[in-house]
C-alpha positions in Angstrom: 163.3 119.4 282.7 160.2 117.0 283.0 157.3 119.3 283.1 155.9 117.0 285.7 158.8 118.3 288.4 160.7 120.9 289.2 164.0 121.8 290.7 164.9 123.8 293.3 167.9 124.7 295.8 167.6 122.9 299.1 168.0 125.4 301.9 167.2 125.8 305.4 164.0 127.1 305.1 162.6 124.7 302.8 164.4 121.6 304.6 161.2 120.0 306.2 159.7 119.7 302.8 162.4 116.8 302.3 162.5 115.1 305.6 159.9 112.5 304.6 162.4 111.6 302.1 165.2 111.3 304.0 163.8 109.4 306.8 163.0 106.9 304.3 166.7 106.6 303.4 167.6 107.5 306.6 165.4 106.1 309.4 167.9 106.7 312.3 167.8 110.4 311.1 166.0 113.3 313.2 164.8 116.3 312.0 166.9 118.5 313.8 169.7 116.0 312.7 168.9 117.0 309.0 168.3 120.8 309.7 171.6 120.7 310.8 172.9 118.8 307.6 171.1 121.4 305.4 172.3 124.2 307.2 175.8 123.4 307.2 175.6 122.2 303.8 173.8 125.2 302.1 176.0 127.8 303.6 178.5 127.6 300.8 178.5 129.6 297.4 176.1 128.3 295.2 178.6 128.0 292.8 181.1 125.8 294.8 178.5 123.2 296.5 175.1 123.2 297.6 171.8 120.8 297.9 168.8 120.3 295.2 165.7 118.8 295.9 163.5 117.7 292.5 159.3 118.2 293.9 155.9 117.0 291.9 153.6 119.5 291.2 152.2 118.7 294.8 154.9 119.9 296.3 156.2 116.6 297.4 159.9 116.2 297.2 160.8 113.3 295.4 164.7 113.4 294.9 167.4 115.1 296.8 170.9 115.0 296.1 174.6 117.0 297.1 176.8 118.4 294.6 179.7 119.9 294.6 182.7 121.7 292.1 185.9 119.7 291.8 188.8 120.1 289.1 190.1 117.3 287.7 194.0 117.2 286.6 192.4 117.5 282.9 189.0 119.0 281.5 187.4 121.8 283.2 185.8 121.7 286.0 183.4 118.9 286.9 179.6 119.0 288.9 180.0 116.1 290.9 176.4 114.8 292.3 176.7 112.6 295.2 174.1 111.2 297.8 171.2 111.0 295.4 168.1 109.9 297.7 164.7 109.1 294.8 161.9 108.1 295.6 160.9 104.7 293.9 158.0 105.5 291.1 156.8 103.5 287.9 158.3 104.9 284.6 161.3 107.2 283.7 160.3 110.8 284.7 162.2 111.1 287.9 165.1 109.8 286.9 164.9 112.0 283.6 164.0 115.1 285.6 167.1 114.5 287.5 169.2 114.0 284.9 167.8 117.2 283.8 168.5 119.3 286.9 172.0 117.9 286.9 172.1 119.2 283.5 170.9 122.2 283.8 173.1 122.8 287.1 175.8 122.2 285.2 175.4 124.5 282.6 174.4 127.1 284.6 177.7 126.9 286.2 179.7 126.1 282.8 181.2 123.0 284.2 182.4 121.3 281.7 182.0 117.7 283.4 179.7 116.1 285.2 179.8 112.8 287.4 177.0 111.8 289.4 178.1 109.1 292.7 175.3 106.5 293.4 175.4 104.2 296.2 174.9 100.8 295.0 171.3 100.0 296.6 170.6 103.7 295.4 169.8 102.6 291.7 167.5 99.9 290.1 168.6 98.3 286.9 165.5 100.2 285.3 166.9 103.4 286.5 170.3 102.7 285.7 169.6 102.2 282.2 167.6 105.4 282.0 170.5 107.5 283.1 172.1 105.7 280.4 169.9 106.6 277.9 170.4 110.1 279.0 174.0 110.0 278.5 175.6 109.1 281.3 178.2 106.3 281.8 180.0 103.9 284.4 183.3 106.0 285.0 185.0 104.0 287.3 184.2 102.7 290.8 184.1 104.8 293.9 186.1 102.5 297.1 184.6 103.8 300.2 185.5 102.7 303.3 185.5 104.1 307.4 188.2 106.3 308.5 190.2 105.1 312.0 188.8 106.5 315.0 192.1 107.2 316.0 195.1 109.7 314.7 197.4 107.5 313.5 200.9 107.1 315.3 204.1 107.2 314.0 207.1 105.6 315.7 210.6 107.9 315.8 211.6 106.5 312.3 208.6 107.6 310.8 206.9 104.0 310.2 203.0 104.1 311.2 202.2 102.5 314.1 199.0 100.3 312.8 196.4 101.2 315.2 193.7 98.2 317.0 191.7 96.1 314.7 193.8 96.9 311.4 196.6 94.6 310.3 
């Protein structure tokens, strides 16, 4: 990794550190709001899903992302980094110490795959291109959408009843 940052596990007791970060992202966000969100995401195995944070030699956290162990149909199994919050700083070292961490993550739990999930106003072009250079490639596109606020319904011959707002 960049000798400029380090990696750690996000945890509960270190989840303040990152706030500042978030908030940025996030501006709606409380703390206690995120202490929750690092709680209930650090409470599984490390091995299965968990929360890094990438810090300066300051101690200033300058990345955070979620990643978690899926197994695709074919290949292994796969680190897949999602919700990757970086600060925005000249140069390549954060997003080469990230790229790093993600790296290292991986190997240490001998996934086979990785595929890291960026929101599209998460990236600049710069940045992009620098995760390129590391390796990494467009893999396909992720379709997000909200889920209904209602349980669907299902009429007696088993058609779906479509619920308000959705034609």
């Amino acid at each position: 990794m960049e000798h400029l940052y380090s990696a750690a596990p996000l945890e509960t007791a270190n989840a303040d550190y990152a706030f500042p970060l978030m908030s940025l992202r996030h501006p709606g966000l409380s703390l206690r709001d995120w202490r929750a969100v690092v709680r209930r995401l650090s409470r599984a195995p490390r091995d299965r899903a968990g929360l890094m944070m990438v810090r300066n030699a300051r101690d200033c956290v300058l990345a955070v992302f979620a990643y978690r162990t899926s197994e695709p149909l074919v290949g292994g199994l796969m680190l897949r980094v999602t919700d990757v919050i970086m600060g925005r700083l000249p140069g390549d070292a954060l997003p080469n110490a990230i790229a790093a961490c993600v790296e290292e993550l991986a190997r240490d739990l001998g996934h086979a795959c990785i595929a890291i999930e960026i929101a599209d106003d998460a990236l600049s072009a710069g940045e992009a291109g620098i995760l390129a250079r590391a390796g990494f490639a467009c893999g396909g596109r992720v379709l997000v959408r909200t889920a209904p606020a209602e349980p669907a319904r299902h009429l007696p011959d088993g058609r779906q009843v479509p619920t308000a707002g959705v034609s």
